[in-house]
Every structure is written in structure tokens, then in C-alpha cells.
N, C-alpha and C positions, 0 to 999 in steps of 0.2 A: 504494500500500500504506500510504505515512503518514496520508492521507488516512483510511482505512477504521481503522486501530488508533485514531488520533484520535475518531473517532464513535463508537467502543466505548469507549473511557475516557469522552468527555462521556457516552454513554448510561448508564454503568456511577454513574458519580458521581450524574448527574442521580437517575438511579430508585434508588437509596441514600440520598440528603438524602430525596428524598421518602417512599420507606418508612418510615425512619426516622422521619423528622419525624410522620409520620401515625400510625405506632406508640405517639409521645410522646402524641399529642393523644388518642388513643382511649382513655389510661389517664388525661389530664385530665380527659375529658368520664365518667368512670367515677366520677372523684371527686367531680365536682362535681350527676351524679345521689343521688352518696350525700348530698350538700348540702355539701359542701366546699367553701368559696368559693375559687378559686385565681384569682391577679391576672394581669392581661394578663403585666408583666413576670416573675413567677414560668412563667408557661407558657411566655414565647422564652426565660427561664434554662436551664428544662428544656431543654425539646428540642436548643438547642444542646449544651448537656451530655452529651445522646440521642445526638444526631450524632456529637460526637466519641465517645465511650465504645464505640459499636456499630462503629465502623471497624474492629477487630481481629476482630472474629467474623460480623459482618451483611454487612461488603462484600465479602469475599474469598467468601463464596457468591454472594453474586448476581454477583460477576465470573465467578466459574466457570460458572454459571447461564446469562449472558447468551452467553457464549463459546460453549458447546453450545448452545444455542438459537437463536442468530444465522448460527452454522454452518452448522444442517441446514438453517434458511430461505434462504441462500443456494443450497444444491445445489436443494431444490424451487424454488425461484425463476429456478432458470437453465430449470427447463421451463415456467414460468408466470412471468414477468418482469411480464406486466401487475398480476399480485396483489400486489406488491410494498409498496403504501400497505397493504396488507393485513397480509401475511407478516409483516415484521419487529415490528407492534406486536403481532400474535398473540405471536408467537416470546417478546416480551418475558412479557408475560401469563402465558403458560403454561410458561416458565422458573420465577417465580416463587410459583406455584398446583404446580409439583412440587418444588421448594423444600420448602415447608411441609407436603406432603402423605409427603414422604421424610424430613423430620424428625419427620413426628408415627410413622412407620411405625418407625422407627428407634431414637426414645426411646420412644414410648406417650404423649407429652405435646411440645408444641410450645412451644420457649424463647421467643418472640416473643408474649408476652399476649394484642397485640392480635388475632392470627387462631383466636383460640378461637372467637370466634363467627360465624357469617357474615358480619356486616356490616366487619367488622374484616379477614378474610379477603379479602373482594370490592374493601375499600381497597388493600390489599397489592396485589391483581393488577391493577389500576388504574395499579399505580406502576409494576407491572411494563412493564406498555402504554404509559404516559408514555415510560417508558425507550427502547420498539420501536421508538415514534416520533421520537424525538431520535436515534434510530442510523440512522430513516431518513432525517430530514432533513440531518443530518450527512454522512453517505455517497452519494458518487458515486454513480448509478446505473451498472450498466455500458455499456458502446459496445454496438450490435449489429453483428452481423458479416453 
């Protein structure tokens, strides 16, 4: 059981830095279409700024997120155990793709800039997946009986 909460906090952290981080850069690369020149070290200022700032409201979703989504892949998984390389980085994905699809339903507008447009959006659920995969490789498989 330690084993399994362990690979849910790295995956939980993991795909957090990374949304995050990708969130930061989506609204660098915004700026610097508008012609903004922003310096390497101003962009790792950001985002780490990003990282910590977003902890109070970005991660305590996607842990909730990951939790019911990692959940249900687990009971489908006890009937399909081979999908397993599969399941968990889906689960991460589309935790996060209903994340954003339930705040935009919710407020009319999605606090997260970067997933206004698709390609911003598709990053997101990217990190979601990053995440699936580090809760699978984390995570024991289980025994068969």
C-alpha cells in the first residue's frame, strides 16, 4: 500500500511541475509571438514562480483528479490487467482533459490561459499522460492469483 500512495504522490507532483511548467511557457511563447523578447533566465524565473504560486489551486485538482482516475483504472484493470501500460497513462490524460472541460462548464471560462486553445489544451493532457505513466512505472503491478 506504501508502495502505491508513493507512485500517486510522484505521479501527482511529477504531472503538476509539468502542467505547470508548460502553462508558464505557453504564455512565454504568447509573448514573444507578440515580439516580446523574454531571456532564457527570465522564462526559468517564471515558471518556477509558476510552480510554486499554482500549488494552492492547480495541484490539489489534479491530486483529486489523479485519485479518481487512477481509481477507476485500477477496478477496469483488474479485468484487463494486460492494458495496464495503457490504462493508467489514459486515466492520467483524461483526468486532466475533464479537469478543464469541468472548469470551463462550471465558470464559462477556464482559469488556466494556457488551455484556451487547443494546442495548449493537448499540452495539458500530455502532462496529464506523463503523470499515468510515472504512477505506472512507480506502482507494483499486482500478483496474479
Amino acid at each position: 500500500m506504501l508502495r502505491v500512495v508513493s507512485a500517486y504522490l510522484l505521479a501527482v507532483i511529477v504531472g503538476y511541475v509539468a502542467a505547470a511548467a508548460a502553462t508558464t511557457q505557453s504564455v512565454m511563447s504568447s509573448l514573444a509571438d507578440m515580439g516580446v523578447v523574454v531571456p532564457f533566465s527570465d522564462r526559468l524565473a517564471t515558471t518556477g514562480h509558476d510552480i510554486v504560486g499554482m500549488v494552492a489551486s492547480y495541484l490539489p485538482i489534479i491530486a483529486i483528479a489523479f485519485a479518481i482516475a487512477f481509481a477507476v483504472a485500477a477496478l477496469v484493470l483488474r479485468w484487463q490487467p494486460d492494458w495496464r501500460w495503457f490504462g493508467y497513462p489514459l486515466a492520467g490524460g483524461v483526468a486532466i482533459l475533464a479537469v478543464h472541460m469541468a472548469l470551463e462548464f462550471t465558470f464559462g471560462f477556464t482559469p488556466v490561459a494556457a488551455v484556451r486553445a487547443l494546442p495548449g489544451l493537448t499540452i495539458q493532457v500530455l502532462c496529464g499522460v506523463l503523470g499515468g505513466w510515472v504512477f505506472l512505472r512507480a506502482c507494483p503491478a499486482p500478483t496474479r492469483r
